[in-house]
N, C-alpha and C positions, 0 to 999 in steps of 0.2 A: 713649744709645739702645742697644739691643739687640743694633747692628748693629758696636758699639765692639769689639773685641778687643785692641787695644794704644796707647797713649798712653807716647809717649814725648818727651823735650825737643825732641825736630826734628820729629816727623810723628804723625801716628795714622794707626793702620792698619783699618779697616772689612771686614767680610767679609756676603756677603749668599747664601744658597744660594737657587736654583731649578731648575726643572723638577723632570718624575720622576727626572730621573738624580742629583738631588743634586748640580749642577753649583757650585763657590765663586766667587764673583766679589770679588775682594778691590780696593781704593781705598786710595791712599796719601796724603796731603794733608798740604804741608811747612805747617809753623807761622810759619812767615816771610815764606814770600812766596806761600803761596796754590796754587803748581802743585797738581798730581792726576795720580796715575797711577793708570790702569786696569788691572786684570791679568786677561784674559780675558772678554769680554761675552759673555756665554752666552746666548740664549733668549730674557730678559723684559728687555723695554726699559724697561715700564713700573717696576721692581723697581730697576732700573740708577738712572735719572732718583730713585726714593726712596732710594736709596742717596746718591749725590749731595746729594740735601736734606739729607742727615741729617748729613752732611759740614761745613753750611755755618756753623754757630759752630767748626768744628777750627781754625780759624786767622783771627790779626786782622788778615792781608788778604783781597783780593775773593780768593775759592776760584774757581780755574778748573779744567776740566780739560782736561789739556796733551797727555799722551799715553797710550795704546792699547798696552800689549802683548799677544801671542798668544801662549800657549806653546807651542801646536802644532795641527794643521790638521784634528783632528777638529770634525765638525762642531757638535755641543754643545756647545763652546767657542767657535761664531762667530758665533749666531743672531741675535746683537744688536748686531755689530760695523758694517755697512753706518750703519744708523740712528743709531747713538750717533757714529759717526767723522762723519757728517753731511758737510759743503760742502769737509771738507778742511781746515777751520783744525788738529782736533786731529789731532796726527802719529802715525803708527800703526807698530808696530814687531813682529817674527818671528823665529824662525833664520830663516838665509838658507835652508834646504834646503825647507823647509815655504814659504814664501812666494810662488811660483807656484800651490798649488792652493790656498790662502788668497784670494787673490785672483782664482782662475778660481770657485769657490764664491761670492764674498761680492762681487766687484766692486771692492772694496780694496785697491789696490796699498799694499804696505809702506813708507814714507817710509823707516825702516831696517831692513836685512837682517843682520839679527845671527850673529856666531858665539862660540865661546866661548874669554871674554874678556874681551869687548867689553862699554864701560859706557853702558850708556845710562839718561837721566834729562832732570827738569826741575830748574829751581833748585830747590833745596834737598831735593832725592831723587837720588843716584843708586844705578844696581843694579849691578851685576856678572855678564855672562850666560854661566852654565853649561851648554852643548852636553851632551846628553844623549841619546844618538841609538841607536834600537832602539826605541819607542813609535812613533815617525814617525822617520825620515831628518832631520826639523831641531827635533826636539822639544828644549826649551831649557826652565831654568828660571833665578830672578832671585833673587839676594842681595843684602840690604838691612842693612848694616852703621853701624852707630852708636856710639860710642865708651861706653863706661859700659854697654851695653844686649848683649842675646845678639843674635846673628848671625839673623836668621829668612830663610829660605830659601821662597819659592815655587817648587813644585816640579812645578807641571801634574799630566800623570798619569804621570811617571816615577818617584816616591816617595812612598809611603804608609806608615801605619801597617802593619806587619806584610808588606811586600814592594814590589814594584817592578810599575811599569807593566804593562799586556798585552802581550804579545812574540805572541800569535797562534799559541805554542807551535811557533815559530820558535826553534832554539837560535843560529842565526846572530843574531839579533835582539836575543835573550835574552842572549847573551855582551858582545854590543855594548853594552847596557846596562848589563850587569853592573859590566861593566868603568869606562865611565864613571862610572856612580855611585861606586863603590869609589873612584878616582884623585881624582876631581872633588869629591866631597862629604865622603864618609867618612875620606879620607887630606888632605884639606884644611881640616874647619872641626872645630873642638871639638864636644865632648858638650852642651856647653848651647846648642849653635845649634838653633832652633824651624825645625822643617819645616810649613809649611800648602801641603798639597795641594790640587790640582784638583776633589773629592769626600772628604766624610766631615771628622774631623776631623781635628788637628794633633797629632805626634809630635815627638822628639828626636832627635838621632845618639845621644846615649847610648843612650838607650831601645833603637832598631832596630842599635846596633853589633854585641852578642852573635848577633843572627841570620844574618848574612850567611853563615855558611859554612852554615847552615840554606838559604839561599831561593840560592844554587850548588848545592847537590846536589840539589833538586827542581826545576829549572830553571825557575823563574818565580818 
């Protein structure tokens, strides 16, 4: 399907865009035992739910989905989160700093309150959560590591093709970010780790390395 972007021995990885804002909703589904991880429901439930469908030969067990992450507590990133988290079976997870107004918006308290470090997953997915703080106070994003495969990094809307998150043109903010990005991502995973952002499409570290001393002296 259309909505395929990676097939790998452990999981396939699913991307599905809606709204005007070109928001990603990306699905992970282990090959083994079926788990599913969400990475931001944005907007269209009904889009989420066909995403899901299309999920459901990725693996030769019953495909469930397990849990719900947020990368951060803007609202485009939560529109579909109440509905799809439903009765509370699937466990829903945030930075811990963003998790109060996630839950004052959408009615969803976070089962976990992530910071960075911190691994969270279902059998046969776990991520690795990068604290990336200047988009929001607990904006976060999740590396998905697999032996033989590039590191692919979802990355909210703290990194993109050709720069870093909105800072609100806050250089407090904007340094904040800087700085994590740099430490967290750039001085921690190789060139060939795949970035898929929040909106638009997927970049490299290699690719956006040469820029960084470019997007510090224009501060955004």
């Amino acid at each position: 399907m259309a909505s395929l972007i990676a097939d790998t021995p452990k999981v396939t990885i699913r991307r599905i865009t809606v709204s005007s804002l070109d928001n990603n909703i990306y699905l992970l589904t282990s090959k083994t035992s079926g788990q599913q991880i969400l990475i931001d429901a944005a907007a269209d439930v009904d889009a989420i739910r066909r995403l899901i469908s299309e999920a459901a030969l990725d693996t030769g067990s019953r495909p469930k989905l397990a849990l719900i992450v947020t990368t951060h507590s803007h609202r485009d990133h939560l529109g579909a989160l109440a509905t799809i988290a439903g009765t509370g079976t699937i466990l829903t997870a945030c930075g811990a700093a963003d998790a109060d107004s996630i839950s004052e918006y959408t009615g969803v308290k976070a089962d976990r309150r992530l910071n960075h470090g911190d691994i969270v997953g279902v059998e046969g997915i776990w991520l690795t959560t990068i604290g990336l703080r200047g988009h929001t106070p607990g904006s976060i994003a999740l590396a998905y590591a697999e032996a033989g495969q590039s590191v692919r990094i979802f990355s909210g809307d703290s990194l993109f093709p050709g720069g870093l998150g909105n800072t609100d043109h806050d250089l407090e903010r904007f340094n904040s970010l800087f700085a994590d990005v740099v430490e967290r991502i750039f001085d921690s995973y190789t060139d060939d780790t795949i970035v898929l952002p929040g909106h638009g499409g997927h970049t490299a570290i290699g690719t956006e390395r040469p820029r960084l001393a470019q997007w510090k002296a224009r501060g955004w």
